[in-house]
MIVEX-672216 format. One record per residue (C-alpha): x, y, z. Coordinates in steps of 0.1 Angstrom, whole numbers, plus 5000, padded with zeros to 4 digits. Layout:
N
- xx	yy	zz
- X	Y	Z
...
// end
This chain:
85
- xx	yy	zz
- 4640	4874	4833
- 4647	4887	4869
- 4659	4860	4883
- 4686	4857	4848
- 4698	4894	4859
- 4702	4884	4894
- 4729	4857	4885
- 4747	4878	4864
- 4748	4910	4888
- 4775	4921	4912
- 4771	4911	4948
- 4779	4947	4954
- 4771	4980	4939
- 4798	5004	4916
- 4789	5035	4908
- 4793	5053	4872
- 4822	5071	4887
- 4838	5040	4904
- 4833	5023	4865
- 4848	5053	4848
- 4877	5048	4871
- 4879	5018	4868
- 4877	5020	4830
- 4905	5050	4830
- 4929	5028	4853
- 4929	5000	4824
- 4932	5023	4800
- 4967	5038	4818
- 4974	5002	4830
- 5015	5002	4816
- 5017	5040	4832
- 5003	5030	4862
- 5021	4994	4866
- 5053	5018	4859
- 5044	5037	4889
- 5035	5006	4913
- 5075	4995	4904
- 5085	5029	4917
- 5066	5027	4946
- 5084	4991	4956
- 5116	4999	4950
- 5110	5035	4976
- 5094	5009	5000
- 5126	4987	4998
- 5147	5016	5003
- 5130	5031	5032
- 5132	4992	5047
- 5169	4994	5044
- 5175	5025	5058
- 5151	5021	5088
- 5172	4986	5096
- 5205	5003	5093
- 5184	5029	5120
- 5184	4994	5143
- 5147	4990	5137
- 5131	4959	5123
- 5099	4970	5101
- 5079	4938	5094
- 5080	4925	5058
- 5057	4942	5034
- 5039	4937	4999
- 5019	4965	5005
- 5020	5004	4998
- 5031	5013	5036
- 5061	4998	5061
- 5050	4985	5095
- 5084	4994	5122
- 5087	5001	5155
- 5112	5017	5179
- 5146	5003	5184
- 5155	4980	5215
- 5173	5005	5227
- 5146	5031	5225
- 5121	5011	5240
- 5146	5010	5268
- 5150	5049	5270
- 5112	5043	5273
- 5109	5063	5236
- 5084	5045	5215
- 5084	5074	5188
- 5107	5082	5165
- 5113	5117	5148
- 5110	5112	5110
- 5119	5142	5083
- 5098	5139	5049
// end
């Protein structure tokens, strides 16, 4: 009987919390895929407006954009750039 349970087990442990999560996520799936859209298209747009900035942020799937400073900056020998949120 043990070694039954051990095939069908995890390889890692979830909590009761990380299952009720888990369980409330698919339960809000359309809400939530509704919000993943929004987040790409704000990605998107801050990719745009960062390359019309002259930077080149690296291409992205994810949640976050990956730039650095301009050509020009880097010349100035500024590798920061001032962001308002």
């Amino acid at each position: 009987m043990t070694d039954a349970l051990r095939l069908v087990r995890l390889p890692y442990h979830l909590s009761v919390y990380t299952q009720a999560a888990a369980s409330a996520a698919l339960d809000h799936a359309e809400s939530l895929m509704a919000n993943v859209e929004k987040i790409k298209v704000q990605r998107d747009r801050i990719m745009e407006e960062l390359r019309s900035m002259g930077l080149n942020p690296s291409p992205s799937d994810a949640n976050f954009v990956l730039f650095g400073a301009s050509p020009m900056r880097r010349q100035r020998g500024s590798t920061s750039w001032p962001m308002r949120c």
